[in-house]
TISE-178834 format. One record per residue (C-alpha): x, y, z; residue number from 1. Coordinates in nm, 3 decimals, padded with zeros to 5 digits. Layout:
# TISE-178834
{c1=X	c2=Y	c3=Z	seq=NUM}
...
***
This chain:
# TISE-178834
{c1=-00.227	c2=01.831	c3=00.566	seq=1}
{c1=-00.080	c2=01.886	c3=00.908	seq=2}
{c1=00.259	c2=01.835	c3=00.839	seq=3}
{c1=00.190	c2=02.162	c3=00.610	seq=4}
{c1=00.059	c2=02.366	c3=00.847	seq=5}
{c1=00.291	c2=02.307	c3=01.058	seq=6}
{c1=00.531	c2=02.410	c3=00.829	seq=7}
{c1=00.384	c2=02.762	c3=00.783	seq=8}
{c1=00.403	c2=02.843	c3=01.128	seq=9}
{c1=00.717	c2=02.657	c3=01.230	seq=10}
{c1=01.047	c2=02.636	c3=01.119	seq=11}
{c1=01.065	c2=02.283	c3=00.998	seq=12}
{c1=01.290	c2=02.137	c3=00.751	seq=13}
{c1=01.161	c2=02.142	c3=00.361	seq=14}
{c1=01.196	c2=01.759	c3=00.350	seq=15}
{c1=00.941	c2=01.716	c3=00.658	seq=16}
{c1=00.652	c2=01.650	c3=00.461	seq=17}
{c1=00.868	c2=01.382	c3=00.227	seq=18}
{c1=00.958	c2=01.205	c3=00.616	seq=19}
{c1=00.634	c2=01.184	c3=00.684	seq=20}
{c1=00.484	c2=01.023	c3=00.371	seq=21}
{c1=00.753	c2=00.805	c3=00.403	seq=22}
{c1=00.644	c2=00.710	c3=00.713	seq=23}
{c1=00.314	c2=00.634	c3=00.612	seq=24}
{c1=00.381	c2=00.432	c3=00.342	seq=25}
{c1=00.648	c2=00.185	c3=00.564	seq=26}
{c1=00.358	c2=00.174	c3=00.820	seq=27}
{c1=00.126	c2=00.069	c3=00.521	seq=28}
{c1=00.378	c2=-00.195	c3=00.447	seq=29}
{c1=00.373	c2=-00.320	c3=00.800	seq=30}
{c1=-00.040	c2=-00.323	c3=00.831	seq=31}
{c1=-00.052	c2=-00.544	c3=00.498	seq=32}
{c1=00.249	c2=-00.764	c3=00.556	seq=33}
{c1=00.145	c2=-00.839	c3=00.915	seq=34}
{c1=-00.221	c2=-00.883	c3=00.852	seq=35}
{c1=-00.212	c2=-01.242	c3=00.751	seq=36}
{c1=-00.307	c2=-01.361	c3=01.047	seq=37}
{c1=-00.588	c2=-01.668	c3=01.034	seq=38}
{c1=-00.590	c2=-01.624	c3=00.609	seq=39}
{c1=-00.596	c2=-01.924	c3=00.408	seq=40}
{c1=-00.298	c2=-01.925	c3=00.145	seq=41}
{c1=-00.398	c2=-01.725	c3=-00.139	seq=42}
{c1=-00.532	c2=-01.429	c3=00.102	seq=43}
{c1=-00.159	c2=-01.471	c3=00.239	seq=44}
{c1=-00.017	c2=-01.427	c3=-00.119	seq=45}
{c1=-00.255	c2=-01.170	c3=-00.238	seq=46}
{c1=-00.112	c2=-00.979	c3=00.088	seq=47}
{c1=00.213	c2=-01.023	c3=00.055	seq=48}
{c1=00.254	c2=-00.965	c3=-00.318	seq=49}
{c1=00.086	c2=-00.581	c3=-00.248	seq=50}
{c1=00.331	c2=-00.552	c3=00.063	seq=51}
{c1=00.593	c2=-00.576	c3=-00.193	seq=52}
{c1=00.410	c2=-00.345	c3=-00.418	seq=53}
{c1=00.395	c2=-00.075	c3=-00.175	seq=54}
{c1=00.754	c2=-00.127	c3=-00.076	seq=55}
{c1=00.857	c2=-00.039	c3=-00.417	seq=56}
{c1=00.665	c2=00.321	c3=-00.325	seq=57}
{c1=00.825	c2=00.333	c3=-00.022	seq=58}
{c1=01.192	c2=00.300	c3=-00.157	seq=59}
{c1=01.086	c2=00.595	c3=-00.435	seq=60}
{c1=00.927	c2=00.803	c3=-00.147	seq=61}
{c1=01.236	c2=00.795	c3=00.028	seq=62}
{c1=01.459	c2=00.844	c3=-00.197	seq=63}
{c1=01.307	c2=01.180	c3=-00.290	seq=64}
{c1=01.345	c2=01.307	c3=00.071	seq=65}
{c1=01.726	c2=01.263	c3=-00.062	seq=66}
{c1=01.664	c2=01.425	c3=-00.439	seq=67}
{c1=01.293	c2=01.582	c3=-00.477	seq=68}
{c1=01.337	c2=01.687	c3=-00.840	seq=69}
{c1=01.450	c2=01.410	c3=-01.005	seq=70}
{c1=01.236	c2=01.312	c3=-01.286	seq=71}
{c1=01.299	c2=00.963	c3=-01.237	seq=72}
{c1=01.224	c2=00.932	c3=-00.846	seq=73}
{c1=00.879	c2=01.086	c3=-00.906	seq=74}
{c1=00.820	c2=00.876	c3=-01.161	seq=75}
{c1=00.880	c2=00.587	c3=-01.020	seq=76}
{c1=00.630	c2=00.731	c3=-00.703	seq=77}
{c1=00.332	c2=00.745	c3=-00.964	seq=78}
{c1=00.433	c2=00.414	c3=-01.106	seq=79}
{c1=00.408	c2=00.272	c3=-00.776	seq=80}
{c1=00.121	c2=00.413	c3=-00.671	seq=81}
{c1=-00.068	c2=00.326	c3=-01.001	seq=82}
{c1=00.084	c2=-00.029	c3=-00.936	seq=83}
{c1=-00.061	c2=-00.035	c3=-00.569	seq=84}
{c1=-00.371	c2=00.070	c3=-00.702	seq=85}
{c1=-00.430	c2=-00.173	c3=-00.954	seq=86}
{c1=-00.331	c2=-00.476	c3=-00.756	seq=87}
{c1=-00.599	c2=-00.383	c3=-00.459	seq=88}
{c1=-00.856	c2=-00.354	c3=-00.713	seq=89}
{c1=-00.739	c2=-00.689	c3=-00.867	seq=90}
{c1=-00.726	c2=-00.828	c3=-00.530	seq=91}
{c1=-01.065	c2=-00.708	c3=-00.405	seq=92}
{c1=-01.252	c2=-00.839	c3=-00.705	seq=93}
{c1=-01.059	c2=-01.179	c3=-00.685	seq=94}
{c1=-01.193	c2=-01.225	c3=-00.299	seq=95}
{c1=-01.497	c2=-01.049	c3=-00.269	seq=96}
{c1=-01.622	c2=-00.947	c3=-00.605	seq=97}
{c1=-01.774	c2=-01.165	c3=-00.884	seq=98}
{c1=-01.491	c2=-01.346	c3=-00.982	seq=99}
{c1=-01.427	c2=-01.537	c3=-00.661	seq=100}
{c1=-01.171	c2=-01.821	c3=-00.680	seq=101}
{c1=-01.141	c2=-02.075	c3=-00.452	seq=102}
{c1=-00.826	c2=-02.200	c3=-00.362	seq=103}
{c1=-00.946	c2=-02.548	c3=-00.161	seq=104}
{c1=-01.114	c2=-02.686	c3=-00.547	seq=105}
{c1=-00.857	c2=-02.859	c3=-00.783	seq=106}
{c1=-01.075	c2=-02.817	c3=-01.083	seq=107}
***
């Protein structure tokens, strides 16, 4: 994106575009961990489980500012990212798709 144009014209570091995914994944983090406000307890859960999720990406995106070709560290990017993909498509149909549950019934 910008961060790549950028760094055709300028004279930015290679690892610039790695710092700024990085930062967009901690600031995803942030947005999900902080936006339990007013949420019964299982939308609190549900958010804080894929806050963990996506800081598992965010340790992996980091650490390949430190080692971009390591096998391992990009693997670990896609597994995260498949993970954080999964659990918002879990969590969407769990509290707004056909398979709502409600957590105030005992049954």
């Amino acid at each position: 994106g910008i961060v790549d144009l950028l760094s055709l014209y300028c004279n930015l570091p290679k690892s610039t575009s790695q710092l700024f995914l990085s930062l967009a994944v901690y600031n995803q983090v942030l947005l999900f961990y902080y936006h339990i406000h007013g949420r019964n307890l299982f939308n609190i859960t549900i958010h804080k489980l894929l806050a963990m999720c996506i800081v598992v990406t965010a340790v992996f995106v980091t650490l390949r500012m430190l080692n971009p070709r390591n096998l391992l560290i990009n693997t670990g990017i896609a597994a995260g990212m498949i993970l954080q993909g999964t659990h918002l498509i879990q969590a969407g149909s769990l509290i707004y798709g056909t398979a709502k549950i409600h957590p105030t019934s005992h049954s």
